[in-house]
C-alpha positions as CSV (number, residue, x, y, z in Angstrom):
1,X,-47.7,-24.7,-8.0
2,X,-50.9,-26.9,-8.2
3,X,-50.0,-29.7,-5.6
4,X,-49.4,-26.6,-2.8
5,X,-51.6,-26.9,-0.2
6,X,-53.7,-23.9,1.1
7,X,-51.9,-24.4,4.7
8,X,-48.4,-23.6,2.1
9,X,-49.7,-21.3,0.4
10,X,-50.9,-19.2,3.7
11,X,-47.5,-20.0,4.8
12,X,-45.6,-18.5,2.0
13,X,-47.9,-15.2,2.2
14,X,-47.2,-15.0,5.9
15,X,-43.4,-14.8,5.9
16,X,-43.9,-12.8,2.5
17,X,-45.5,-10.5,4.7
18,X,-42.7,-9.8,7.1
19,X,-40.7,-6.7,6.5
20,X,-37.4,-7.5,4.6
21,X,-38.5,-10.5,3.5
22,X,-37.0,-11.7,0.2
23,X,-38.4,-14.1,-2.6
24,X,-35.6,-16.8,-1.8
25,X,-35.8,-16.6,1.5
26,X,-39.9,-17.3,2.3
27,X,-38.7,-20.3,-0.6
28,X,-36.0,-21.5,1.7
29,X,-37.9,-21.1,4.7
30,X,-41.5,-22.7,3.5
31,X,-39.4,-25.2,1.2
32,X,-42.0,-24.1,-1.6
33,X,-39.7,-23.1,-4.8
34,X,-38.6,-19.4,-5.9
35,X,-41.2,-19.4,-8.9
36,X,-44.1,-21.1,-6.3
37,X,-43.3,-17.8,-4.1
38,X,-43.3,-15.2,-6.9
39,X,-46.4,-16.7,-8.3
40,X,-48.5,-16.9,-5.3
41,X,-47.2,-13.5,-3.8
42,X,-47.8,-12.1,-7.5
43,X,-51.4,-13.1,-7.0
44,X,-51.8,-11.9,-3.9
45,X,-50.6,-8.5,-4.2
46,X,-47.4,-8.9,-2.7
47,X,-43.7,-7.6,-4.4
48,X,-40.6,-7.8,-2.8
49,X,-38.1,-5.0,-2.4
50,X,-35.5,-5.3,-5.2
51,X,-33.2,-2.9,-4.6
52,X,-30.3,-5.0,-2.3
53,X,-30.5,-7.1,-5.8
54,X,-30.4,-3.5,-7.8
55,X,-27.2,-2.3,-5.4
56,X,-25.6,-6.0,-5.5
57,X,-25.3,-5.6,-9.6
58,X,-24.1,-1.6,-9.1
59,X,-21.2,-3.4,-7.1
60,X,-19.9,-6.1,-9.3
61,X,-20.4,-3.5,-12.1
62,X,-17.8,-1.5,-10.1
63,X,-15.8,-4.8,-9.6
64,X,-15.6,-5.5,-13.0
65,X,-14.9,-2.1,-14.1
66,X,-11.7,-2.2,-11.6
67,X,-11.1,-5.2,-13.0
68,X,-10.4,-4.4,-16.1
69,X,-8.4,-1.4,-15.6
70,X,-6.0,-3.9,-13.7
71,X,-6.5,-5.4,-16.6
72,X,-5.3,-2.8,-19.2
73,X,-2.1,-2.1,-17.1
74,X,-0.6,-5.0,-17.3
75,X,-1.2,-5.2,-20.8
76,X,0.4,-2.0,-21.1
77,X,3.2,-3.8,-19.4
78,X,3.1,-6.6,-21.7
79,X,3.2,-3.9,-24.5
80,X,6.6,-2.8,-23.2
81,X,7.9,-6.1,-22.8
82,X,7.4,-6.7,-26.2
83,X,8.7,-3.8,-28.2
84,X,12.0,-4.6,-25.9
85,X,11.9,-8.1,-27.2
86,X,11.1,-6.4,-30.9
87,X,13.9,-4.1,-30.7
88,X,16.4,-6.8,-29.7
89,X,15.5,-9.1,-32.5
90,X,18.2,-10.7,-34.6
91,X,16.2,-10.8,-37.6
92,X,13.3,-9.1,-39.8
93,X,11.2,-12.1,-39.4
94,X,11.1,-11.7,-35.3
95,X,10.9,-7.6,-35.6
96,X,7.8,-8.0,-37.6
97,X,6.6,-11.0,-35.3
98,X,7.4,-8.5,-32.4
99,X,5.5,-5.4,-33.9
100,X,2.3,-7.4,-34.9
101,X,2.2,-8.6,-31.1
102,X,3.0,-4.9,-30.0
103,X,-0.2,-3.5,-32.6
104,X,-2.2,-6.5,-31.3
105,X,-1.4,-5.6,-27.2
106,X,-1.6,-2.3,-27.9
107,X,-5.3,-2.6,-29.6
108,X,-6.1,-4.3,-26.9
109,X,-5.1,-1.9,-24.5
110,X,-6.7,1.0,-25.7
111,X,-9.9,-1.0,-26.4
112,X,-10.3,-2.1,-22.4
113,X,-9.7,1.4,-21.7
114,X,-12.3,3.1,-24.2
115,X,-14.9,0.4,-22.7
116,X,-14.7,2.1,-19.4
117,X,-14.2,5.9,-20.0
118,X,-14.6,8.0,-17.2
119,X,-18.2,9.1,-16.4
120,X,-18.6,11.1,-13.3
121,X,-22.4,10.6,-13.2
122,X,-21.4,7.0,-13.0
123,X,-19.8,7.4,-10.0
124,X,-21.9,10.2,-8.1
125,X,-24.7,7.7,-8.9
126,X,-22.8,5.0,-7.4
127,X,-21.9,7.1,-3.9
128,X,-25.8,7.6,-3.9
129,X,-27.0,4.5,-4.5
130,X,-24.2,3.3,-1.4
131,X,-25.6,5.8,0.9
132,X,-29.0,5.0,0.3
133,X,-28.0,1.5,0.7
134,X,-26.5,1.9,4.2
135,X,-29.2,3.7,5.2
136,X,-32.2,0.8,4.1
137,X,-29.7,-1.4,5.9
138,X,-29.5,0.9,9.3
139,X,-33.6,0.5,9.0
140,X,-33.7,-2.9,8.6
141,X,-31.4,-3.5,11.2
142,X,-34.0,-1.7,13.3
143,X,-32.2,1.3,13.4
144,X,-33.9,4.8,13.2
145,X,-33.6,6.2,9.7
146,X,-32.5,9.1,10.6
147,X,-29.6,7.5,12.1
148,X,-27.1,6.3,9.8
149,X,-23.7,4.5,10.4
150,X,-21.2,6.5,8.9
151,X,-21.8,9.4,7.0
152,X,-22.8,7.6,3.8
153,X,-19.9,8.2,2.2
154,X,-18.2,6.5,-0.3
C-alpha cells in the first residue's frame, strides 16, 4: 500500500464512495489490490455492505444441504442393492461381506441425514433473508423500496 499514490488512493475512496460499490470491484476498477482497498477505505471511514456476501453463503448453505439429501437417497438405494446382493449370496463369507457393506451404507445414511435435521427457523430465516434480498436488489436497481418484484416469497 506504500507505493500508492495520493491520485490512487483518492481514486479508490471515490468509487468506494458510490452506492453499491463493493471491495472487489473499486479493486478491479482502480487496479489497486482487494487488501489496498480495504486498508485505505478502513482508514478513511468507509465499510462496504456485506450482506449480498452474507445471502450468497445462506444459498450455497441451502445448496449443499440439498445436496446431501440427494445424497442420502441414493445411498439408501445403494443400501437396498446390497442386502439383495447379501441375501443372494452363495456363501457365509459373501453374506457377511454383504451385511458389513449394508451396516457401513446404512451408517452412512443415517449420519447424512442427522447432519441436516429439520429446523424450521432455518428455513423461515432463509425466506427472510431472500426477501430482504430482493428487495436491496429492487433499490439498487433504482427501484423504489417500497416496490418489490414479486412478493418476496420463497
Amino acid at each position: 500500500m506504500a507505493s500508492l499514490s495520493e491520485q490512487q488512493r483518492a481514486a479508490v475512496l471515490e468509487a468506494a464512495r458510490r452506492p453499491g460499490a463493493t471491495r472487489n470491484g473499486v479493486a478491479r476498477e482502480t487496479g489497486v489490490s482487494e487488501g489496498s482497498v480495504t486498508a485505505i477505505c478502513s482508514a478513511a471511514g468507509i465499510s462496504f455492505d456485506r450482506s449480498l456476501t452474507a445471502a450468497a453463503v445462506q444459498a450455497r448453505v441451502i445448496d449443499l444441504r440439498a445436496a446431501r439429501v440427494g445424497l442420502a437417497t441414493s445411498v439408501l438405494d445403494d443400501v437396498q442393492l446390497a442386502r439383495q446382493r447379501m441375501h443372494g449370496a452363495e456363501d457365509n463369507r459373501a453374506f457377511l461381506d454383504g451385511a458389513k457393506a449394508v451396516a457401513a451404507l446404512a451408517g452412512t445414511h443415517v449420519r447424512l441425514v442427522a447432519f441436516d435435521k429439520d429446523d424450521s427457523s432455518d428455513t423461515e430465516a432463509a425466506k427472510s433473508m431472500l426477501g430482504k434480498l430482493a428487495q436491496a436488489l429492487n433499490v439498487a436497481a433504482g427501484e423504489d423500496a417500497g416496490e418489490v418484484v414479486g412478493d418476496g416469497a420463497v
